[in-house]
C-alpha positions in Angstrom: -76.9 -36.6 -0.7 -73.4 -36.4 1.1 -73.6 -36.7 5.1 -70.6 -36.7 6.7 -69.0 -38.4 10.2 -66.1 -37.3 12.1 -64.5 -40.1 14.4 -61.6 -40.2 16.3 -62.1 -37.8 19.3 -61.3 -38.0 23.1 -59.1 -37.3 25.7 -55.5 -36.7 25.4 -53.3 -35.0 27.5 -51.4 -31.5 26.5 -49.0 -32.1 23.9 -50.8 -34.9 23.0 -51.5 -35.8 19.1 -54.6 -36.9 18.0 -56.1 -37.3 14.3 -58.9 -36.8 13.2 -61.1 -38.8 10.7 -64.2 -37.5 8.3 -66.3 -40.0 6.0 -68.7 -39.8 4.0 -71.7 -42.1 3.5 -73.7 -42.4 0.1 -71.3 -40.5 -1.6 -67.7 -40.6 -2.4 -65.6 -37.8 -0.3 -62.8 -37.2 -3.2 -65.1 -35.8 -5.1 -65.9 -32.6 -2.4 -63.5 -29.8 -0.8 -63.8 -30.3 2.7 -62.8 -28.1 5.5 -62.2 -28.7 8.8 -64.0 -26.6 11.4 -63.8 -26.9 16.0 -66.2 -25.3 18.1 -65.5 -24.8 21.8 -68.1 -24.1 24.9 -69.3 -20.3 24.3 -67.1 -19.8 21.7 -68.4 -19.1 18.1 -67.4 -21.6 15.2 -63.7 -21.2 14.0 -62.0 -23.0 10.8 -59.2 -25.0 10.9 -58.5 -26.0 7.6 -59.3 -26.9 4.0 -58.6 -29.6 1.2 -59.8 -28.7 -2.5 -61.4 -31.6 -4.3 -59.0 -32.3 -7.5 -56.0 -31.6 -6.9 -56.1 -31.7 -2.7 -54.6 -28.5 -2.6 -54.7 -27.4 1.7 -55.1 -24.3 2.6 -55.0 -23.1 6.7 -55.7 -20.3 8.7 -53.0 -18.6 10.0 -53.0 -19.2 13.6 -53.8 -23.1 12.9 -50.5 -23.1 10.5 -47.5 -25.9 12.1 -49.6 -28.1 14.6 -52.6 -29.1 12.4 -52.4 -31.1 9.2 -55.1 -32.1 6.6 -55.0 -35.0 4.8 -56.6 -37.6 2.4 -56.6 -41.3 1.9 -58.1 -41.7 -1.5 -58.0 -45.8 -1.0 -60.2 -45.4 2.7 -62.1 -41.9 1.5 -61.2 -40.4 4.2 -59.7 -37.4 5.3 -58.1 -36.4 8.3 -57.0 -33.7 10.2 -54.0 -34.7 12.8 -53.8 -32.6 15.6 -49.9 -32.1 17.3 -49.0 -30.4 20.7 -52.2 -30.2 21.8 -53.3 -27.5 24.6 -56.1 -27.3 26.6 -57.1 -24.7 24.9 -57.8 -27.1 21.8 -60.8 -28.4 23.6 -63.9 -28.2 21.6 -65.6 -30.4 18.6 -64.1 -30.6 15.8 -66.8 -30.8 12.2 -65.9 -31.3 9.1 -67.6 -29.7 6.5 -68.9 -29.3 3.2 -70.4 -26.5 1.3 -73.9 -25.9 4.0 -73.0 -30.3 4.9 -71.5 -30.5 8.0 -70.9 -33.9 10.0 -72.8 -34.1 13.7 -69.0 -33.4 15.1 -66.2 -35.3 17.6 -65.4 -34.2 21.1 -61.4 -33.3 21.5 -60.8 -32.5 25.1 -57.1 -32.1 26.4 -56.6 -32.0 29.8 -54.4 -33.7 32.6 
């Protein structure tokens, strides 16, 4: 059954960079479309981005377009979404996802 973990949160100040990490454990990520999701404080569940499985096609919302980036390592299984010019208002956890899998999530906060 695929579980996956997101690493690589914490503080960074605004227009920061930070990236982002998602693994998967007893199964092998290349083989799943994962999206990238962030929740902040009050705020309902908003996506980010996506990779297809095969041919890593990505695919991003509009207003997420030019600072966010999704990416694969197919030699670490991984993929990552790095995170430029961050704003305060980027503050929230970040999940990867899955079809109805989602990872437990990673605290982003930006702030002075």
């Amino acid at each position: 059954q695929l579980q996956l973990v997101e690493s690589g949160g914490g503080l960074v100040q605004p227009g920061g960079s930070l990236k982002l990490s998602c693994t998967a454990s007893s199964a092998t990520l290349s083989a799943y479309p994962i999206a990238w999701f962030r929740q902040s404080p009050g705020q309902e569940r908003e996506g980010i981005g996506c990779i297809s499985s095969n041919d890593r096609f990505t695919y991003y919302e509009n207003s997420k377009k030019g600072r966010f980036t999704v990416s694969t390592d197919n030699a670490k299984d991984t993929v990552y979404l790095e995170m430029n010019d961050l704003k305060p208002d980027d503050t929230a956890t970040y999940y990867c996802n899955s079809g109805r899998t989602w990872g437990q999530g990673t605290l982003v906060t930006v702030s002075s």
